[in-house]
C-alpha positions as CSV (number, residue, x, y, z in Angstrom):
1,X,32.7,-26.4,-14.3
2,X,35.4,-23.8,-12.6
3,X,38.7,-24.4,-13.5
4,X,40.6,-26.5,-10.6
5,X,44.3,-25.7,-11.6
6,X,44.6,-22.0,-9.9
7,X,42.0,-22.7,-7.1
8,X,43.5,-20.8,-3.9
9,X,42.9,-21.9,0.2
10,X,40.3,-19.7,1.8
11,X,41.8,-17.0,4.2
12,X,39.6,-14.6,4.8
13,X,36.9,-16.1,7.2
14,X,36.0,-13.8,9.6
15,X,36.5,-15.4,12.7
16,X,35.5,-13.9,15.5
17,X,33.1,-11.3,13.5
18,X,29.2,-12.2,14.7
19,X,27.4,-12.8,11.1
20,X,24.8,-10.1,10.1
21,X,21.2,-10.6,11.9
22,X,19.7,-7.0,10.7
23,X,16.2,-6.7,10.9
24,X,13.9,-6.3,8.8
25,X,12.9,-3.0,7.7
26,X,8.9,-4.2,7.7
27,X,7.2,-4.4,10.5
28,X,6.2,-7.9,11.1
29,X,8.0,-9.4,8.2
30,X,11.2,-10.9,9.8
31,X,9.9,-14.0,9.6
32,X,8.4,-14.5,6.1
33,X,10.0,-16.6,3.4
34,X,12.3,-14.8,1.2
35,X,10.0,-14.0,-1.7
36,X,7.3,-12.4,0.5
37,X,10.2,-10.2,2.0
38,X,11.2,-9.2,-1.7
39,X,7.6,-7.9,-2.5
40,X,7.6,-6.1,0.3
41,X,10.9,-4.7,0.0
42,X,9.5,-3.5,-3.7
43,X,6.7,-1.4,-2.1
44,X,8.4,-0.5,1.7
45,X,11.6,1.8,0.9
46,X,14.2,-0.5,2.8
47,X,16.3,3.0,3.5
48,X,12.8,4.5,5.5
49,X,10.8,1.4,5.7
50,X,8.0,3.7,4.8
51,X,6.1,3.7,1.3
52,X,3.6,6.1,-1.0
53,X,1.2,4.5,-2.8
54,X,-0.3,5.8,-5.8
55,X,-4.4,4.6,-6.0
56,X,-6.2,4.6,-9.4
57,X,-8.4,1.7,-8.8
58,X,-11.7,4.3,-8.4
59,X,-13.0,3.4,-11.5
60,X,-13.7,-0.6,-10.3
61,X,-17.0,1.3,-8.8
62,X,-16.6,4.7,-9.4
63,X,-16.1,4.6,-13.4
64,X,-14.5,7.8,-14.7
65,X,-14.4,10.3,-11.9
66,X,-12.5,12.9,-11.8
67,X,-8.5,12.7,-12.3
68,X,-9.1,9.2,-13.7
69,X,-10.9,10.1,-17.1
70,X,-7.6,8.8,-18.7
71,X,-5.1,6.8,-17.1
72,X,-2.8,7.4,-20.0
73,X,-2.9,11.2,-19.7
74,X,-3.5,12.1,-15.9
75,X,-2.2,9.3,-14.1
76,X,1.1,7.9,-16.2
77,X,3.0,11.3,-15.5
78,X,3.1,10.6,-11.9
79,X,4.0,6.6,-11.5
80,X,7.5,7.1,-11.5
81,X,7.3,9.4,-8.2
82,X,5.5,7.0,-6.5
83,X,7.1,3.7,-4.6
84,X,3.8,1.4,-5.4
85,X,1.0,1.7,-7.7
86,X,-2.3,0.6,-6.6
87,X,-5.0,-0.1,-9.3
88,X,-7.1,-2.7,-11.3
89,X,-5.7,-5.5,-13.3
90,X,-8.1,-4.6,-16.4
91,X,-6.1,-0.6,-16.4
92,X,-3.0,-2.6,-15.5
93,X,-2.8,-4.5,-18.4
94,X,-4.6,-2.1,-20.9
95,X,-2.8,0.9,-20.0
96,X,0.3,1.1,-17.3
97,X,3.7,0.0,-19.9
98,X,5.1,-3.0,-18.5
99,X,8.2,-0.8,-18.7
100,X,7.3,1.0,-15.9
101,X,9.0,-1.2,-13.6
102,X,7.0,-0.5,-10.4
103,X,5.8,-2.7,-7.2
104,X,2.0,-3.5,-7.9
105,X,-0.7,-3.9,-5.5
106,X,-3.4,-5.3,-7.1
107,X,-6.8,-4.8,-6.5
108,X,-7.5,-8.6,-6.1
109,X,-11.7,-8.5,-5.2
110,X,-14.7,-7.1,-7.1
111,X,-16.9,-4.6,-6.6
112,X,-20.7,-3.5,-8.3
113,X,-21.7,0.4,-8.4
114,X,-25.3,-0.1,-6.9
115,X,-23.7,0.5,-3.4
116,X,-20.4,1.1,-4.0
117,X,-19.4,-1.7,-1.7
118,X,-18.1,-5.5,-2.3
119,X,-21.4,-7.4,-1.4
120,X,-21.5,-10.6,-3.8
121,X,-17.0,-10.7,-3.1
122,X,-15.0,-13.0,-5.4
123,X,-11.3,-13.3,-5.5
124,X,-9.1,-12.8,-9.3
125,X,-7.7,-16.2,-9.9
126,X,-4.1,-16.3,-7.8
127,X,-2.6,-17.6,-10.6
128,X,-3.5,-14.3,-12.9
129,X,-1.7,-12.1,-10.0
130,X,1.3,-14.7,-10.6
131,X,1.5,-14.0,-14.3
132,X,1.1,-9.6,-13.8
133,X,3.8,-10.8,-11.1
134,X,2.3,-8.2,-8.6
135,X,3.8,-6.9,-5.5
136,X,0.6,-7.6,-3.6
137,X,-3.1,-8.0,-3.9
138,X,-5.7,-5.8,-2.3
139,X,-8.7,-7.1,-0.8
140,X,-11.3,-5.0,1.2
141,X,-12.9,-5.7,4.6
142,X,-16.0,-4.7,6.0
143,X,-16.4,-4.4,9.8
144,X,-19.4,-3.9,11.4
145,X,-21.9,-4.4,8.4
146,X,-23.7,-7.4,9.1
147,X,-24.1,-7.5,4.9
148,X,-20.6,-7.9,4.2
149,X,-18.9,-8.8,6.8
150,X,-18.3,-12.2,7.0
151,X,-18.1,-12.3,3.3
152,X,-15.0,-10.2,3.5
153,X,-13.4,-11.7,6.0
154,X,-14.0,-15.2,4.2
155,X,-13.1,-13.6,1.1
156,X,-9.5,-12.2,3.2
157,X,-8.8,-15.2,4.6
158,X,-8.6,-16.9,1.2
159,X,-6.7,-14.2,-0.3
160,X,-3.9,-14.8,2.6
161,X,-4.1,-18.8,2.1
162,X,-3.7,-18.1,-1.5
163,X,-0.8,-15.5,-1.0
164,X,1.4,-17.7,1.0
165,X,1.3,-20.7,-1.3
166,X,2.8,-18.2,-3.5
167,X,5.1,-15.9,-1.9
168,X,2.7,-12.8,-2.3
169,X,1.2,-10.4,0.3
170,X,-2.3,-9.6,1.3
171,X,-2.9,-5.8,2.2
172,X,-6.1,-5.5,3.6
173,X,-8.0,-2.9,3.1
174,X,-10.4,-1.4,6.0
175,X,-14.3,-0.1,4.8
176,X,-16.3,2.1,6.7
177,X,-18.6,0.1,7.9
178,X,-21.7,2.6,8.2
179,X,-22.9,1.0,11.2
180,X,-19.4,2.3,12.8
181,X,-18.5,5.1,14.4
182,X,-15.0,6.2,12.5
183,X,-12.8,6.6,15.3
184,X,-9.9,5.0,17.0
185,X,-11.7,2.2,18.1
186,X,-13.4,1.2,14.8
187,X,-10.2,1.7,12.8
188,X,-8.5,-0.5,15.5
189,X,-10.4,-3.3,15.5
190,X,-11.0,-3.2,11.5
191,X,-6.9,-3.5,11.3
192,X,-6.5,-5.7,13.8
193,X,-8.7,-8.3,12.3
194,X,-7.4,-7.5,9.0
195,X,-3.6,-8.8,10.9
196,X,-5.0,-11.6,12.9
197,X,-6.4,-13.3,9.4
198,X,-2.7,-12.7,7.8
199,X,-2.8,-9.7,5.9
200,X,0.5,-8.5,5.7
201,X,-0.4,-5.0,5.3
202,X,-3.4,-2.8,6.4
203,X,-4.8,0.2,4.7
204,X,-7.2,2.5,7.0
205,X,-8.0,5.5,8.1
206,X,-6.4,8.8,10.2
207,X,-8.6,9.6,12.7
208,X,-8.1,10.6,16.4
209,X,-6.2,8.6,18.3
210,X,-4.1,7.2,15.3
211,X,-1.1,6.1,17.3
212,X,-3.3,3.4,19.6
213,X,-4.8,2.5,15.8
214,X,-1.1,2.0,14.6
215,X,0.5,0.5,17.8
216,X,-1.5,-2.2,18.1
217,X,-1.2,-3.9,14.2
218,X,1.6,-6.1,13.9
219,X,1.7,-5.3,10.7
220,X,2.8,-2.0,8.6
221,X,-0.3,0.3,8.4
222,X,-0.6,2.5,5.2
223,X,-3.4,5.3,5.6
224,X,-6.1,6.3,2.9
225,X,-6.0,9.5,1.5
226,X,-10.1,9.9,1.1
227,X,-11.9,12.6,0.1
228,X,-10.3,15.2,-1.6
229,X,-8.4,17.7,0.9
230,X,-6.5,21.6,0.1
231,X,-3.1,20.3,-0.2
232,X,-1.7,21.9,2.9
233,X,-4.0,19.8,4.6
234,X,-3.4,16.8,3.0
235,X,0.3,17.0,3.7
236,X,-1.0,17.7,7.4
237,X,-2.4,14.8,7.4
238,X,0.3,12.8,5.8
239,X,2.9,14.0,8.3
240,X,0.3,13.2,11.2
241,X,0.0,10.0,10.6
242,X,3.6,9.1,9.7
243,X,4.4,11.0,13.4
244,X,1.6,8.9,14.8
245,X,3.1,5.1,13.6
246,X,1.8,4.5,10.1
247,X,4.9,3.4,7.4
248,X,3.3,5.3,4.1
249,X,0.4,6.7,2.4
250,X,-1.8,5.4,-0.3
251,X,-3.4,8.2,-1.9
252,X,-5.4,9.1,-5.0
253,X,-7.4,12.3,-5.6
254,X,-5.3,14.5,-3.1
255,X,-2.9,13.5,-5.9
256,X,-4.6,13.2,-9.1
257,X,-7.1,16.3,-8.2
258,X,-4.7,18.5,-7.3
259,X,-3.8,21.8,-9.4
260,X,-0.6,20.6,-9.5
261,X,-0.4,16.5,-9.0
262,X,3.3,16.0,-9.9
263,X,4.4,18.8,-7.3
264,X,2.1,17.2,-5.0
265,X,3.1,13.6,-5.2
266,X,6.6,14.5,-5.0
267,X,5.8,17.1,-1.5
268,X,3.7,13.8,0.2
269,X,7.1,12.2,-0.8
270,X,9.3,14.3,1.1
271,X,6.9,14.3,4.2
272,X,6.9,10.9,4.3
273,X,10.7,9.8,3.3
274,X,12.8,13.0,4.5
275,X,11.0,14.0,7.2
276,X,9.7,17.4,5.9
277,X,6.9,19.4,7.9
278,X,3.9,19.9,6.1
279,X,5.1,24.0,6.3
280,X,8.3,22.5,4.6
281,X,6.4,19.9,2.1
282,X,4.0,23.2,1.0
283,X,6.3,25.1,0.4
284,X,8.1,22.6,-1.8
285,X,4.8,22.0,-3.5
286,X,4.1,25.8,-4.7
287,X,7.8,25.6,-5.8
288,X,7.2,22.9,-7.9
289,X,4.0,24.3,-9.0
290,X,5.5,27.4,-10.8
């Protein structure tokens, strides 16, 4: 108990000052519960409001492709230049040092490698994303693909139930449907859905037309990296989209596949925190390269 003999009267109360109403740095967010707006504050720079991810969850269907042979000595070097790491709970636990002391999003549904693509979905048990105390969990949707889709969105809407009982948030995460077309309008509606079920975060796509795409989620939209690009033009495309309305970038081989993945992490970080061109971020990357 505080000691009562030296309390002092109260003088300094502000009156007349309107108490702080900020907003919130994440789109969407204001009005979440506190510990939602504390994950996402983990992952979303609250200086920028904008994020890079780091993905190394290929190998859930992929196995051991390239750059992700060995977490430990490809993709360790580069966690603490990203603001988010995106992977598997099984390399989570087996290989990324607790000590790392980075936002998680974890990849929260399963996949098989006979079509690359979540057909039979099930959910991690919320309670094991409670115990890695993740940032946020991962779960794909499928648009357009009368196979998965409304597996997907059932398994998304669980995801978001499950999330909110526990203060955690739901990035969903747009697939190509290959009955789509991959354009503004496919991308749109894929995010949008992902929003209107409560994902509080959408990763998609760049495409044509981005800024429609971005404009009309309610939520933050993170773009995909995809297939492997020359850097210059993945820093092209990470400056496009930040210009166009998305708040970060989750990438993975445009990283880990580079010639020079530290440089290049750190050059998709200044496009997408400082504001650099992607002339300026290149040039920063063959400088860090040397």
């Amino acid at each position: 108990m505080a000691d009562l003999d030296d309390l002092k009267d109260g003088c300094d109360f502000g009156v007349g000052v309107v108490a702080g109403s900020e907003a919130f740095h994440v789109k969407g967010a204001a009005n979440l519960p506190w510990g939602m707006k504390d994950r996402l504050s983990r992952i979303f720079n609250p200086k920028t409001g904008k994020t890079v991810m780091l993905a190394f969850d290929h190998g859930f269907i992929m196995g051991p492709t390239s750059g992700v042979e060995r977490i430990d000595l490809n993709i360790l070097p580069l966690i603490e230049h990203a603001d988010c790491l995106m992977c598997t709970r099984g390399i989570l636990q087996s290989v990324v040092p607790p000590s790392t002391n980075k936002p998680v999003c974890l990849r929260s549904d399963a996949g098989t490698t006979i079509l690359t693509e979540l057909n039979d979905n099930v959910l991690i048990d919320i309670e094991d994303a409670v115990r890695l105390n993740v940032s946020a969990m991962a779960v794909m949707l499928s648009i357009g693909d009368p196979a998965f889709e409304a597996k997907t969105v059932a398994n998304l809407y669980k995801a978001v139930d499950l999330g909110s009982r526990y203060g955690i948030p739901v990035m969903g995460v747009t697939a190509v449907g290959k009955q789509m077309v991959r354009d503004a309008r496919y991308f749109g509606l894929a995010s949008r859905v992902c929003a209107e079920n409560g994902a509080n975060i959408v990763k998609t796509y760049y495409c044509d037309g981005f800024e429609k795409v971005a404009a009309a989620c309610p939520v933050p939209v993170v773009i995909a990296g995809g297939k492997k690009l020359p850097e210059k033009e993945a820093l092209d495309l990470c400056y496009k989209a930040i210009s166009d309305g998305a708040s970060g970038v989750d990438m993975g081989r445009n990283v880990f596949q580079s010639s020079s993945p530290v440089a290049m992490i750190k050059a998709i970080h200044g496009v997408v925190h400082d504001g650099l061109s992607p002339d300026q971020g290149y040039e920063l990357f063959k400088d860090l390269s040397k």
